[in-house]
Structure formats: C-alpha cells, structure tokens
Z-matrix of the N, CA and C atoms (Angstrom, degrees):
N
C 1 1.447
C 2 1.537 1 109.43
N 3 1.064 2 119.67 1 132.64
C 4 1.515 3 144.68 2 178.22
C 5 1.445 4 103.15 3 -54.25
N 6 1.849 5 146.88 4 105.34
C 7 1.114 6 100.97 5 135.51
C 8 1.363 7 164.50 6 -66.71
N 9 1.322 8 117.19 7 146.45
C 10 1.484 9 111.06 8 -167.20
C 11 1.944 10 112.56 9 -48.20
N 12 1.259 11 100.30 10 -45.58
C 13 1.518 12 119.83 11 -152.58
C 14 1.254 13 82.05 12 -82.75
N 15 1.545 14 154.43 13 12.29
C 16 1.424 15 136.12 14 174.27
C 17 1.422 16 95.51 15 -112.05
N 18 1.255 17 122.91 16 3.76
C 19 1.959 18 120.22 17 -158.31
C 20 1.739 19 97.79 18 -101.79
N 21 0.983 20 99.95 19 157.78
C 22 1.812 21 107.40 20 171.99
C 23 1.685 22 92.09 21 -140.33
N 24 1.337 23 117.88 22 150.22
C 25 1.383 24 128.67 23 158.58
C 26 1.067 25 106.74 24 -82.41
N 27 1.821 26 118.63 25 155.84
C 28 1.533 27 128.97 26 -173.17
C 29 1.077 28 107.57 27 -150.19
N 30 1.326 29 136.98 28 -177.10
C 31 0.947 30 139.80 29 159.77
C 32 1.920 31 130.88 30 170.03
N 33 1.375 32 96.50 31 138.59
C 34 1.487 33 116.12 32 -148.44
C 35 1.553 34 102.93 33 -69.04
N 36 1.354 35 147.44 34 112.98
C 37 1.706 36 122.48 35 164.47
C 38 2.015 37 93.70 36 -127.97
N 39 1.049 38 89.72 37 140.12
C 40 1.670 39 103.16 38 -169.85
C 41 1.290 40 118.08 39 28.82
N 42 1.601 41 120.99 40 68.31
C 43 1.059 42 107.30 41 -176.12
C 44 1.253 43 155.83 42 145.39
N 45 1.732 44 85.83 43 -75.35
C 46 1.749 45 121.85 44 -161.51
C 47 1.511 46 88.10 45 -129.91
N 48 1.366 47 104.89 46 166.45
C 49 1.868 48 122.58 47 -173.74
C 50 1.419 49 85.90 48 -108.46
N 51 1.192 50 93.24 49 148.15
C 52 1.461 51 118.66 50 138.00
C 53 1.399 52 127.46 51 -159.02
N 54 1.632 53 113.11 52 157.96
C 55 1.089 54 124.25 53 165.92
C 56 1.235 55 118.11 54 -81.17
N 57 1.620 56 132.17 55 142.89
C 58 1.370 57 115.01 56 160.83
C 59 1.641 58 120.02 57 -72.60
N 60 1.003 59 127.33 58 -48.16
C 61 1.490 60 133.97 59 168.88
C 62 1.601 61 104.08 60 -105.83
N 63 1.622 62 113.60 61 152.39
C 64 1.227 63 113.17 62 168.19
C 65 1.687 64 102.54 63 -89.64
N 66 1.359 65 124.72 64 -175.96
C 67 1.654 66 125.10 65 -174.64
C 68 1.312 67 94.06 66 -113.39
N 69 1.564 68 123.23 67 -13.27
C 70 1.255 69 109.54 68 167.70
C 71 1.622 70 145.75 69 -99.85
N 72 1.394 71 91.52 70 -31.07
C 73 1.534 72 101.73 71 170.06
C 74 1.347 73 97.93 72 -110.83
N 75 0.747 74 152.75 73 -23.63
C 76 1.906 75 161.54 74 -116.66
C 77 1.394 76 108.59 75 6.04
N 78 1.257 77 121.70 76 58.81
C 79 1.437 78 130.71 77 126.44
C 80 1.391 79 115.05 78 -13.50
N 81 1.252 80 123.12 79 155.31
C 82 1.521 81 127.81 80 163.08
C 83 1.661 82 117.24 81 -102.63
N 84 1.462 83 122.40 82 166.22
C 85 1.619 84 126.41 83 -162.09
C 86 1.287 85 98.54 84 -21.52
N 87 1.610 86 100.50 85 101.61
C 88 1.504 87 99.90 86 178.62
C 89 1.624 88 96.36 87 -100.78
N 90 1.714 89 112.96 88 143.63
C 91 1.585 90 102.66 89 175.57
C 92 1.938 91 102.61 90 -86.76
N 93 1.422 92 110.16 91 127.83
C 94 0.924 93 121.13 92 157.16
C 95 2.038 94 126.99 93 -70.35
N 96 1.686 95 95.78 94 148.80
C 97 2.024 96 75.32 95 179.33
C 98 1.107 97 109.70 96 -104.38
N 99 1.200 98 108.73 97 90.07
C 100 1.576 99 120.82 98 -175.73
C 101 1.641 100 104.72 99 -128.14
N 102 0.694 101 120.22 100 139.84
C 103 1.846 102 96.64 101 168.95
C 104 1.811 103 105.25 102 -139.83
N 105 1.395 104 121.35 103 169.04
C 106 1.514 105 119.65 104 -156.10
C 107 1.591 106 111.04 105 -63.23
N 108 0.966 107 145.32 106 -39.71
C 109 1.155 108 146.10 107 170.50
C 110 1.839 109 123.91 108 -55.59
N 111 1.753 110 95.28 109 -23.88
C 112 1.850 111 87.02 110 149.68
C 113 1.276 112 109.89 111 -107.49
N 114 1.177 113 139.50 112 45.53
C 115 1.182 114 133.56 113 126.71
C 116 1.384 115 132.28 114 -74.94
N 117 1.325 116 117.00 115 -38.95
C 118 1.084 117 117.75 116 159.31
C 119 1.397 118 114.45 117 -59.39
N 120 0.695 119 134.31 118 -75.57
C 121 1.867 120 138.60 119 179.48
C 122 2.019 121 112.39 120 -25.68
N 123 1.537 122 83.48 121 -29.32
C 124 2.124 123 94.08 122 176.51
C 125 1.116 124 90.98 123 -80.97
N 126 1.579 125 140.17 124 -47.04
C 127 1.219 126 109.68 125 -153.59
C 128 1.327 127 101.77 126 -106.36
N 129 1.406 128 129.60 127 9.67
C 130 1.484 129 130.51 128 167.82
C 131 1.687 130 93.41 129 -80.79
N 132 1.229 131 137.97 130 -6.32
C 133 1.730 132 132.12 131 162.92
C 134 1.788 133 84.51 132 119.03
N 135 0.875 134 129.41 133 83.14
C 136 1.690 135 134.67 134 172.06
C 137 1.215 136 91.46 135 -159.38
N 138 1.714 137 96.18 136 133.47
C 139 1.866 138 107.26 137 -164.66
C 140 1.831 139 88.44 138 -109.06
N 141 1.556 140 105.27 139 148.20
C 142 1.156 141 98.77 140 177.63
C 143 1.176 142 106.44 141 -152.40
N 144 1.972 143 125.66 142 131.85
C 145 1.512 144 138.33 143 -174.01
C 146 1.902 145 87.52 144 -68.46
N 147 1.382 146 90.20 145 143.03
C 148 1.617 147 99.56 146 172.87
C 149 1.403 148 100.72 147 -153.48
N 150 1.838 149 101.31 148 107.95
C 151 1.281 150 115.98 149 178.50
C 152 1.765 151 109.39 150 -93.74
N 153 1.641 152 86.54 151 137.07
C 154 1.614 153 90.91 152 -171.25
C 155 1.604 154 106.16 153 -77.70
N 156 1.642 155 135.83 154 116.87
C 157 1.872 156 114.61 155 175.10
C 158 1.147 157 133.15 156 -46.62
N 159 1.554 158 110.56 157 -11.38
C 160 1.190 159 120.88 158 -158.19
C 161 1.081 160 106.11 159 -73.58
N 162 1.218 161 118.53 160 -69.42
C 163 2.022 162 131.09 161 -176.56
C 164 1.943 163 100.65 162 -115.75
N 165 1.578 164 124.26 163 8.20
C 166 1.568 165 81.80 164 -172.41
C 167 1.533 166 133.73 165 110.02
N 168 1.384 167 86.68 166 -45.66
C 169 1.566 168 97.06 167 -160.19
C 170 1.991 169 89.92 168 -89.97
N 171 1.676 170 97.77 169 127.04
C 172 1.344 171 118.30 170 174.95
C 173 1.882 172 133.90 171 -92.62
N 174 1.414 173 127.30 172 141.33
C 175 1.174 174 143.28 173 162.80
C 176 1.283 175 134.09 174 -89.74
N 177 1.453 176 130.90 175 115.00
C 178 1.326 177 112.33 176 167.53
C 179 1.748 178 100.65 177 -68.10
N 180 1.445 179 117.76 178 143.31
C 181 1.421 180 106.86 179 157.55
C 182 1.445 181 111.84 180 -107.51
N 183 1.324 182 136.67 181 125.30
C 184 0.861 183 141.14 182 164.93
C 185 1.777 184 141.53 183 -66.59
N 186 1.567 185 96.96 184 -35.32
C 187 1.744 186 124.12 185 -170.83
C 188 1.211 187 100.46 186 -139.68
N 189 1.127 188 111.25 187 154.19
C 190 1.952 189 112.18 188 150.30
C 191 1.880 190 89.08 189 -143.13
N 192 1.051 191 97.23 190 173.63
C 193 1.574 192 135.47 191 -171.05
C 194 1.604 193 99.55 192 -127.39
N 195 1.479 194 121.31 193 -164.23
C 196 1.353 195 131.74 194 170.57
C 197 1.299 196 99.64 195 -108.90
N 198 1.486 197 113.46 196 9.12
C 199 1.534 198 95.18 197 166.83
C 200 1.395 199 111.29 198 -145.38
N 201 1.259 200 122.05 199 -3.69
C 202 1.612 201 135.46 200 -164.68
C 203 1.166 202 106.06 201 -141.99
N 204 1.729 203 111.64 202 142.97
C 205 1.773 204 126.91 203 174.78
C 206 1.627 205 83.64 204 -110.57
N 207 1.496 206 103.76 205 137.88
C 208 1.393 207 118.47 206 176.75
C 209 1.718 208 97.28 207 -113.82
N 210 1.352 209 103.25 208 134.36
C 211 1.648 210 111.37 209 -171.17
C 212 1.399 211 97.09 210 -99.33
N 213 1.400 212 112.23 211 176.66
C 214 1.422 213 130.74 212 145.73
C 215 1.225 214 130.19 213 -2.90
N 216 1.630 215 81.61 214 -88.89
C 217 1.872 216 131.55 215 -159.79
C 218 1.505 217 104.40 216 -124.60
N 219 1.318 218 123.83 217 159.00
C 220 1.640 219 125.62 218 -165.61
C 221 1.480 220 92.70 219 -74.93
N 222 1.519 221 133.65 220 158.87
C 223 1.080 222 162.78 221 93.41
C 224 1.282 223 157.25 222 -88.93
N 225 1.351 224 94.85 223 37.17
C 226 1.737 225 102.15 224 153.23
C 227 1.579 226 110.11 225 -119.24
C-alpha cells in the first residue's frame, strides 16, 4: 500500500511537469525538471533527487503513477 503522506499530485500539459502547489513553500504550478520519459525510468525502479526551483528544498522520488510522485519521506 502506497503511503498517502509520501504522494504529491503532478501533472503533465505539453510536455513539461508541473506541480500545482509546491509542499514546501507553496509556490504556485511550479514547472518541475523532470520531463515524461523519466517517469517511466522512476517507476521502472530508478530513484531520482528532484529539486523543487522554487526554494531548493529536495525529494528523493521513488514511484510515480499517472498522477502521483511518491517520495522517500512524507510530504504533506
């Protein structure tokens, strides 16, 4: 079972990721530098640091879904 408190919502529009809020500063649709083809590679088991631009503050991501990056450690 997935925890909830490790998940962030995301989401793909032409392209590029974004978050709507960050979990750390709460920034608004921040674009993350991730792009769709390492998503697949996270959820084929490839761990990946994902620094937010906003403030800095970093994630291991572990999983994604088609709609969720699963971290580490909780963030909400």
């Amino acid at each position: 079972m997935i925890p909830f408190e490790n998940s962030w919502p995301y989401d793909i529009i032409m392209g590029d990721i974004y978050v709507q809020q960050c979990p750390f500063c709460d920034a608004s649709n921040v674009l993350l530098p991730l792009k769709p083809k390492e998503l697949i590679r996270i959820h084929e088991g490839k761990k990946k640091l994902l620094v937010f631009p906003c403030c800095n503050s970093n994630i291991t991501v572990v999983d994604t879904d088609n709609d969720y990056l699963l971290a580490s450690r909780p963030i909400r």
